[in-house]
C-alpha positions, -999 to +999 in steps of 0.1 A: +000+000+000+015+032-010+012+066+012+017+100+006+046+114+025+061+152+032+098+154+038+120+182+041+153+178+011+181+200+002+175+218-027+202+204-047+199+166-042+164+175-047+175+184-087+204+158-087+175+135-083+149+148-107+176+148-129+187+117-129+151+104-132+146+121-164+179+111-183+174+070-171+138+076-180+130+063-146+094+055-139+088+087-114+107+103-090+085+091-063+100+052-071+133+067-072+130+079-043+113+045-025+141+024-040+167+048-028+152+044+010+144+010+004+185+000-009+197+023+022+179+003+045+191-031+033+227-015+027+223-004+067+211-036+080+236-057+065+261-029+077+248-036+115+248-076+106+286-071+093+292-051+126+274-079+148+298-105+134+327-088+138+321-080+173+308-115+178+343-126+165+357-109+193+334-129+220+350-155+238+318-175+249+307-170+214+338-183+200+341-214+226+301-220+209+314-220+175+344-245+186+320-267+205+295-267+178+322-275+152+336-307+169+301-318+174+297-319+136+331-327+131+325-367+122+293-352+102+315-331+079+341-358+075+308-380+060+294-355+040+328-349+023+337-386+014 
C-alpha cells in the first residue's frame, strides 16, 4: 500500500534527483526515491549484521560455541565430504 509522505530535502539533491530520473527515463521520481530508501535500509542492515559479526568474532563465549559446535559436527562433515 503506497502513502503520501512530506519530507524536508536539500535543494540540490532534490534536482540531482529529478535529474537523474529524467535522463534514465525512470518511472517517477517518487520510485526513485522509495528504492533509494528501500536499498539504504538493506545497505544499513547488513552494515549492522557485518558489525554484529565482527564483534561477535571478538566474544570468547561466542567463539568457545562455535568451537564446540564444530567438533560436534566434526565426524558429520568428514561423511558429508567422502
Amino acid at each position: 500500500m503506497s502513502v503520501k509522505a512530506t519530507f524536508v530535502i536539500d535543494d540540490g539533491v532534490l534536482q540531482d534527483a529529478r535529474e537523474f530520473v529524467k535522463k534514465n527515463h525512470l518511472k517517477s521520481l517518487s520510485a526513485f526515491v522509495e528504492r533509494s530508501i528501500r536499498e539504504e535500509l538493506t545497505r544499513m542492515r547488513q552494515e549492522k549484521i557485518r558489525s554484529a559479526l565482527l564483534s561477535a568474532g571478538n566474544d570468547q563465549l561466542f567463539m568457545a560455541d562455535v568451537m564446540e559446535i564444530q567438533q560436534a559436527f566434526e565426524h558429520a562433515d568428514h561423511e558429508t565430504a567422502s
